[in-house]
ZANUDO-38509 format. One record per residue (C-alpha): residue number from 1; residue in three letters; z, x, y. Coordinates in nm, 4 decimals. Example, Ala and Ser with C-alpha at 12.3 -4.5 7.8 and 13.67 -1.06 7.14 Angstrom:
{k=1	r=Ala	z=0.7800	x=1.2300	y=-0.4500}
{k=2	r=Ser	z=0.7140	x=1.3670	y=-0.1060}
This chain:
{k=1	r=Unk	z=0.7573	x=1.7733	y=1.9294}
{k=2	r=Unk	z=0.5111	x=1.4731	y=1.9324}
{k=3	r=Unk	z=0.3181	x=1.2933	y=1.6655}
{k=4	r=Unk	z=-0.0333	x=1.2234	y=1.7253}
{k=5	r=Unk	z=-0.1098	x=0.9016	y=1.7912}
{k=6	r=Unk	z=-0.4067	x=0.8739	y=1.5829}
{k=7	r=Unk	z=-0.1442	x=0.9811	y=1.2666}
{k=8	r=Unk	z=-0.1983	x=0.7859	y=0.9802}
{k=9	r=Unk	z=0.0736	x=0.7416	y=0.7042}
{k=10	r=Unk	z=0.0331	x=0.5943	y=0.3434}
{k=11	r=Unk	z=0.3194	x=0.5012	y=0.1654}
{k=12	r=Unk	z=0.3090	x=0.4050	y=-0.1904}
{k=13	r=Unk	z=0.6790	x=0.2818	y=-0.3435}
{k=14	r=Unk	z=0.8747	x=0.2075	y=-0.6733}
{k=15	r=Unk	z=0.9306	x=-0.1340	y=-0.6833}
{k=16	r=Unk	z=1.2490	x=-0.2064	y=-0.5414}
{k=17	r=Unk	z=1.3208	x=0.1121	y=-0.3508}
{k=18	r=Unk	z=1.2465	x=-0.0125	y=-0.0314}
{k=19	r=Unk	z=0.9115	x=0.1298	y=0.0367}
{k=20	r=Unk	z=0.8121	x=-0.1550	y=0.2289}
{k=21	r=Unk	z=1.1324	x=-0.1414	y=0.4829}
{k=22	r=Unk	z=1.0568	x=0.2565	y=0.5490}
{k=23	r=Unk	z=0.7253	x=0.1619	y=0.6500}
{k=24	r=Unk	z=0.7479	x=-0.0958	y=0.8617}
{k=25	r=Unk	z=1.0224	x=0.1177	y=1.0353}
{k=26	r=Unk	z=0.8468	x=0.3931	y=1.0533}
{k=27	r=Unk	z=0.5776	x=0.2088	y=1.2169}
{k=28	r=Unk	z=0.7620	x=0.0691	y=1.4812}
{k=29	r=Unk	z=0.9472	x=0.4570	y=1.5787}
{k=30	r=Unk	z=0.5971	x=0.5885	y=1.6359}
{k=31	r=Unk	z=0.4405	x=0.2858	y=1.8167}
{k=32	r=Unk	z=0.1467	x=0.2269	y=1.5740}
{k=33	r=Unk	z=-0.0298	x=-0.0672	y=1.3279}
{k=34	r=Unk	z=0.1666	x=-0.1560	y=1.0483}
{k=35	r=Unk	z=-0.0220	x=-0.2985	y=0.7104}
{k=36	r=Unk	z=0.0875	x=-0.4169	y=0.4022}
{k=37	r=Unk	z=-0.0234	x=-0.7608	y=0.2667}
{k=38	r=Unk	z=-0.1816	x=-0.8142	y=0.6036}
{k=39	r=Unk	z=-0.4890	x=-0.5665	y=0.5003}
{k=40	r=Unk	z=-0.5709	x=-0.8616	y=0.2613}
{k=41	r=Unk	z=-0.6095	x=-1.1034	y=0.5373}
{k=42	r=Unk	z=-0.8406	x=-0.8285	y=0.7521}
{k=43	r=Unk	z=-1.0204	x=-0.7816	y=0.4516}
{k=44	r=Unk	z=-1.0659	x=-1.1769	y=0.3732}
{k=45	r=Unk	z=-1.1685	x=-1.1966	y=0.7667}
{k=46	r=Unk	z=-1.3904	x=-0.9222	y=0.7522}
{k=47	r=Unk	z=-1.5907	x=-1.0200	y=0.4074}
{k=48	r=Unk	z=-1.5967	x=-1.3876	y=0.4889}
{k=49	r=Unk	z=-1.4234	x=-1.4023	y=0.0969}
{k=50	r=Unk	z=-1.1395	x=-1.6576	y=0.0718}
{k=51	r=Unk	z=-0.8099	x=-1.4771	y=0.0998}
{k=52	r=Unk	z=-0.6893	x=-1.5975	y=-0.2872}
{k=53	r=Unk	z=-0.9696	x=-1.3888	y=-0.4021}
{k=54	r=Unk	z=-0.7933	x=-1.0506	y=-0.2597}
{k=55	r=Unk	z=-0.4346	x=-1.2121	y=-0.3367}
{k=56	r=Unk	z=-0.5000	x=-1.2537	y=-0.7162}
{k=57	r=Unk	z=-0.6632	x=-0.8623	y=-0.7298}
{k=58	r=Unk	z=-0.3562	x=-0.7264	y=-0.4913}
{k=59	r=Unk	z=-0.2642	x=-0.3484	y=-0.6618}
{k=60	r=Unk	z=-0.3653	x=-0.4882	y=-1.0249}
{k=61	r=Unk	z=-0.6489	x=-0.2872	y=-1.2454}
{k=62	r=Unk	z=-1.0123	x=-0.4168	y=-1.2198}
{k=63	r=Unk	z=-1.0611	x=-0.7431	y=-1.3550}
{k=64	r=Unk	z=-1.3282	x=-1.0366	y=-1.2614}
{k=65	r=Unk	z=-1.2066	x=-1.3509	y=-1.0944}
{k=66	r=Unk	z=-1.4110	x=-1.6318	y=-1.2120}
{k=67	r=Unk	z=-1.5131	x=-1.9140	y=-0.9793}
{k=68	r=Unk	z=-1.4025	x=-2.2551	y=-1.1188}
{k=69	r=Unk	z=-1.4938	x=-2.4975	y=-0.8626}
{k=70	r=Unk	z=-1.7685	x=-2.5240	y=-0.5838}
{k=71	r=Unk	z=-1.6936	x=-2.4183	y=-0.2330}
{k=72	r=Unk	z=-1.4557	x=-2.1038	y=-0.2838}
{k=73	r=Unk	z=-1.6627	x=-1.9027	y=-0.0595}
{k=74	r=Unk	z=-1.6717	x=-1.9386	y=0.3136}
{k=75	r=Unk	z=-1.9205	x=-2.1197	y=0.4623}
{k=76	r=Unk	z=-2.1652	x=-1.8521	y=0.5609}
{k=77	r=Unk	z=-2.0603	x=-1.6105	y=0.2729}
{k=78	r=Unk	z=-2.3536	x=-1.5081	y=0.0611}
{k=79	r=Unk	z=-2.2649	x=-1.5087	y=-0.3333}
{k=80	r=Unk	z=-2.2287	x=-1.1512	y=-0.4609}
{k=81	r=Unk	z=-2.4955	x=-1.0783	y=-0.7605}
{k=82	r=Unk	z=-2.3960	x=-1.2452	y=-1.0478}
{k=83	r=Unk	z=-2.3456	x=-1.5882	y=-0.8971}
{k=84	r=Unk	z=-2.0126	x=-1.6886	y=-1.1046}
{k=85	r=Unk	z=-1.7378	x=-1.4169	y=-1.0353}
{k=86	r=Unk	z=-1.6763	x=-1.1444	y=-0.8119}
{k=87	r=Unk	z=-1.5381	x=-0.8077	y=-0.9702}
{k=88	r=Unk	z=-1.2462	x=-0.6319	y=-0.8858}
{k=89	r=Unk	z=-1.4661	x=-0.3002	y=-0.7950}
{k=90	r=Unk	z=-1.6363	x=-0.5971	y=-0.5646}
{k=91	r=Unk	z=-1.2741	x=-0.6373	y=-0.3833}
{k=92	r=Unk	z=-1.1454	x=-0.3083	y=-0.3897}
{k=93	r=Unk	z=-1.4710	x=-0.1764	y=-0.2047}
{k=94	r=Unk	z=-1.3709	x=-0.4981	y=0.0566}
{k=95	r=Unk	z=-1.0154	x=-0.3752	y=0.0772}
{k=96	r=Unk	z=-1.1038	x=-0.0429	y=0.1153}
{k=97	r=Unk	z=-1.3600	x=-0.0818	y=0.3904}
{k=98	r=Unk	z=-1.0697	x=-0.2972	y=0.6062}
{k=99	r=Unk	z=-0.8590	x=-0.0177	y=0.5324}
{k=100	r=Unk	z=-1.1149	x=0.2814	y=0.6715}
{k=101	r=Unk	z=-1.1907	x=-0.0402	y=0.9978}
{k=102	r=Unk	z=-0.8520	x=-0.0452	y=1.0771}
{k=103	r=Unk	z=-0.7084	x=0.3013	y=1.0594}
{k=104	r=Unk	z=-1.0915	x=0.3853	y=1.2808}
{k=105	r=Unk	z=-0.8596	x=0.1579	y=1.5794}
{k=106	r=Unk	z=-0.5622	x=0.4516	y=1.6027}
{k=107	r=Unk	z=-0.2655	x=0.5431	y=1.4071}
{k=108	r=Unk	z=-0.1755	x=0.2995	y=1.1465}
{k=109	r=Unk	z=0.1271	x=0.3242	y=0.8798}
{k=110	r=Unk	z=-0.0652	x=0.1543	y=0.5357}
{k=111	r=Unk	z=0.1765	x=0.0453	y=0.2239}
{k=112	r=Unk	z=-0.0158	x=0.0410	y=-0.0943}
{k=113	r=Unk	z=-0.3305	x=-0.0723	y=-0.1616}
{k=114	r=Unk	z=-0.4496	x=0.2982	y=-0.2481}
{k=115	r=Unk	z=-0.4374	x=0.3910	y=0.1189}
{k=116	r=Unk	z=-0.3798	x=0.7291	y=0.0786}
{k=117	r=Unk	z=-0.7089	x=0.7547	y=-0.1631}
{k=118	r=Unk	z=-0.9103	x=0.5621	y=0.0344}
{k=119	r=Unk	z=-0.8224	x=0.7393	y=0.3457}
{k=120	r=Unk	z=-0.8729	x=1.0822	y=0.1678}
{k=121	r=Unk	z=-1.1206	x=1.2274	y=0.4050}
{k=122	r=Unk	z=-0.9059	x=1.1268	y=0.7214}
{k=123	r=Unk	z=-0.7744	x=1.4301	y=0.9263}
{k=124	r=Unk	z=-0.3468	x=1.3889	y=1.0030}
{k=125	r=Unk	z=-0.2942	x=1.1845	y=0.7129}
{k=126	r=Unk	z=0.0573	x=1.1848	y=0.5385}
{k=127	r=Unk	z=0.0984	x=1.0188	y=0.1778}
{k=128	r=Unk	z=0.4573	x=0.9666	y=0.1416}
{k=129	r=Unk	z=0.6149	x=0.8165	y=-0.2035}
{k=130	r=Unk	z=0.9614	x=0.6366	y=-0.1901}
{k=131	r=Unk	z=1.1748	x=0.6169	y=-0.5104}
{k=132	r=Unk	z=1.4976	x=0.5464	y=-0.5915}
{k=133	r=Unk	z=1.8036	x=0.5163	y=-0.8385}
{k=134	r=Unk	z=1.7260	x=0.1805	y=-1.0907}
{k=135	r=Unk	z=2.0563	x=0.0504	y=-1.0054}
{k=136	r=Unk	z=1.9894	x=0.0468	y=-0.6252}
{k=137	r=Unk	z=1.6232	x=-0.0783	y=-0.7207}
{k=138	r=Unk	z=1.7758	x=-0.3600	y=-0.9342}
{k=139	r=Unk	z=2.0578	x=-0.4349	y=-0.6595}
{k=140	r=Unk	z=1.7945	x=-0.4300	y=-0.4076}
{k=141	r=Unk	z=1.5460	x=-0.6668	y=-0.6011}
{k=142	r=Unk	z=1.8627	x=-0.8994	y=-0.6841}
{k=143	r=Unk	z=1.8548	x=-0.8907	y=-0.3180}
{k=144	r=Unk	z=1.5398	x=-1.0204	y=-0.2636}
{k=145	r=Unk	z=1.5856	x=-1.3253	y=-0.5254}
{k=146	r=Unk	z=1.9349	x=-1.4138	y=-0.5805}
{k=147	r=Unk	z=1.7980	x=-1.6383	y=-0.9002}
{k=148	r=Unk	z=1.7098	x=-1.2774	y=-1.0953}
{k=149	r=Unk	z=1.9924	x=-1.1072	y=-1.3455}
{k=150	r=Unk	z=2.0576	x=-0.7248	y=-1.3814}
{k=151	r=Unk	z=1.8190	x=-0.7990	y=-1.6720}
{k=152	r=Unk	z=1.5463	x=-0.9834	y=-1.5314}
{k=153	r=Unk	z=1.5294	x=-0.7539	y=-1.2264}
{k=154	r=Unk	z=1.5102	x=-0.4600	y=-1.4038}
{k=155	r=Unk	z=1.2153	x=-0.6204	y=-1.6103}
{k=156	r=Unk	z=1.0475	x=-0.7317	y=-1.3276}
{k=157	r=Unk	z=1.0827	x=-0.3851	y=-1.1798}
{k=158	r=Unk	z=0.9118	x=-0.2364	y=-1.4832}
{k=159	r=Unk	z=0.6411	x=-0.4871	y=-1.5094}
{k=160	r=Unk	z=0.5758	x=-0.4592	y=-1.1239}
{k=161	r=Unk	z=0.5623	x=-0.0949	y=-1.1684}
{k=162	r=Unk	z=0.3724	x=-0.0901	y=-1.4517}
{k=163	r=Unk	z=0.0825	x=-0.2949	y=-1.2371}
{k=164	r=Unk	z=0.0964	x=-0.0478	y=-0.9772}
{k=165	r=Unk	z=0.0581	x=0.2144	y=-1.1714}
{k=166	r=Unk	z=-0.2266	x=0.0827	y=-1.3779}
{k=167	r=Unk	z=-0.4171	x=-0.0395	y=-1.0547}
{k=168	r=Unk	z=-0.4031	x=0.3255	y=-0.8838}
{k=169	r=Unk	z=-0.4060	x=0.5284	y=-1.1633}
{k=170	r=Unk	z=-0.7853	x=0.3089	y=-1.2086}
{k=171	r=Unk	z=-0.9500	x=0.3183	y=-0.8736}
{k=172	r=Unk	z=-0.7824	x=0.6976	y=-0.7818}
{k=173	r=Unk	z=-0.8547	x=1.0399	y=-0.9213}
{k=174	r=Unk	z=-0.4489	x=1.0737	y=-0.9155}
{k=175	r=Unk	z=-0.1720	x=0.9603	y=-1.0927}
{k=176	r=Unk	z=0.0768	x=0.7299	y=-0.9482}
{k=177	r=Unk	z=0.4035	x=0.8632	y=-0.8542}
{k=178	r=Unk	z=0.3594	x=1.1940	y=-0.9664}
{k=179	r=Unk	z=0.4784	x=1.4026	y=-0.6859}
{k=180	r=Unk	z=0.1165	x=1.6475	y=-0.6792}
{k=181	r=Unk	z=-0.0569	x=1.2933	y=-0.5592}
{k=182	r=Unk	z=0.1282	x=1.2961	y=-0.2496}
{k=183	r=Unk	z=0.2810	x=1.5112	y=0.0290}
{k=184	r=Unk	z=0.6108	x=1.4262	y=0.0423}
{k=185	r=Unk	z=0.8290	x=1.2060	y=-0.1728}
{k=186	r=Unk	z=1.1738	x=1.0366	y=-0.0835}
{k=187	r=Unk	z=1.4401	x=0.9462	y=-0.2735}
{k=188	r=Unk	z=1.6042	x=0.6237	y=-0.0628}
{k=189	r=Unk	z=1.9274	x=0.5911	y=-0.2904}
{k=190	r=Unk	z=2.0479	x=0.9096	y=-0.1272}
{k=191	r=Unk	z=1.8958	x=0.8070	y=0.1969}
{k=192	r=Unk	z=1.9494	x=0.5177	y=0.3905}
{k=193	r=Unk	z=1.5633	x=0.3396	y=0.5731}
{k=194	r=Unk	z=1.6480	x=0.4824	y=0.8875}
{k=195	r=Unk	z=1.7418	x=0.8282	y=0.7714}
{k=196	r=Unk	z=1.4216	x=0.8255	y=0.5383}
{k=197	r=Unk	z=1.1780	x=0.7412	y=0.8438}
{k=198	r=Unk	z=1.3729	x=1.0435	y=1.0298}
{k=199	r=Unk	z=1.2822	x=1.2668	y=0.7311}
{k=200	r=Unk	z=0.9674	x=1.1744	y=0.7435}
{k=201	r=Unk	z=0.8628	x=1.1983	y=1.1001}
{k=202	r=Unk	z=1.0603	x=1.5150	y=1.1030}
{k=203	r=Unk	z=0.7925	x=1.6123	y=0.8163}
{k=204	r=Unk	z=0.4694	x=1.4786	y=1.0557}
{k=205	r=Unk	z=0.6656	x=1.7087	y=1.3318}
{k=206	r=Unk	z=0.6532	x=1.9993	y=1.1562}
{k=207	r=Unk	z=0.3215	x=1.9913	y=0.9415}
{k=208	r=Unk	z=0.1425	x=1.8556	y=1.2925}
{k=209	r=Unk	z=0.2930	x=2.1453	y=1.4722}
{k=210	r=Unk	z=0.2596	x=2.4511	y=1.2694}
{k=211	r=Unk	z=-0.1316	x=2.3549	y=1.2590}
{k=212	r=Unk	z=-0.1714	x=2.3904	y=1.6143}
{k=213	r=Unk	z=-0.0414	x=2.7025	y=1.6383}
């Protein structure tokens, strides 16, 4: 069996459970555009908005980012109504419309950002969650910054979490992480990246194929 190529995948993640990895992985085995952080620079291209803007909002709850000094718009960029800050709705609605841009060019594999909401109406789309054991999320965030205890990983996993949570649970009519908000969720402690992105496009295989039938 084949996956279309116009197959679009959202993947949101527990910090620390290697969400990220699976996607870019998964991209890659089905030969399509990968985006994580990189929406925020389409998004900055597209609006003519200084990429900091859409770095300081990235997956937090709506809040407005005050200008402090002249010139942090691009040349060219009209000021948003208001004149002194731009709201987070204001980004999101940005984000959102690179997000809809780029998955109009062809498959794309999207981490985060509220993909899979945005994205809602699109035909073969798969919303995937990754999780995983707090000890292999801690090991795994250790990992990433040898400087961070057991202690301090585990409280940056909350607090990261926690963010998440709060910025999709505000822009989406779901509830992040809760397996109902999704169509299939992994567990990558009992999984390794490579196996999960075989689950998964084993998953796309099947749900792809008993529709055409």
């Amino acid at each position: 069996m084949d996956i279309k190529s116009d197959t679009i995948v959202t993947i949101g993640r527990q910090f620390g459970s290697g969400g990220r990895v699976v996607g870019h992985r998964l991209a890659e085995r089905l030969g399509i555009n990968y985006y994580d952080r990189k929406i925020l620079t389409r998004a900055a291209s597209e609006s003519g908005i200084r990429g900091e803007f859409f770095e300081k909002m990235d997956e937090k709850p709506s809040q407005s980012i005050f200008m402090s000094f002249a010139g942090m718009f691009s040349a060219g960029t009209t000021i948003l109504p208001g004149n002194d800050y731009l709201s987070g709705e204001s980004l999101f609605k940005m984000q959102s419309d690179a997000i809809r841009n780029a998955a109009s060019e062809g498959g794309c594999v999207f981490v985060g950002r509220c993909a899979d909401y945005v994205l809602r109406d699109y035909p073969d789309r798969f919303d995937i969650f990754i999780c995983a054991d707090m000890d292999d999320r801690i090991a795994r965030a250790m990992a990433y910054d040898d400087k961070l205890t057991p202690d301090a990983a585990r409280q940056l996993i909350a607090h990261t979490d926690k963010t998440r949570a709060a910025f999709y649970n505000y822009y989406t009519d779901k509830v992040w992480g809760e397996a109902a908000s999704y169509h299939l969720c992994v567990n990558s402690s009992l999984l390794s990246p490579e196996e999960c992105v075989d689950y998964i496009i084993n998953f796309i295989e099947r749900v792809q194929h008993s529709a055409s039938k």
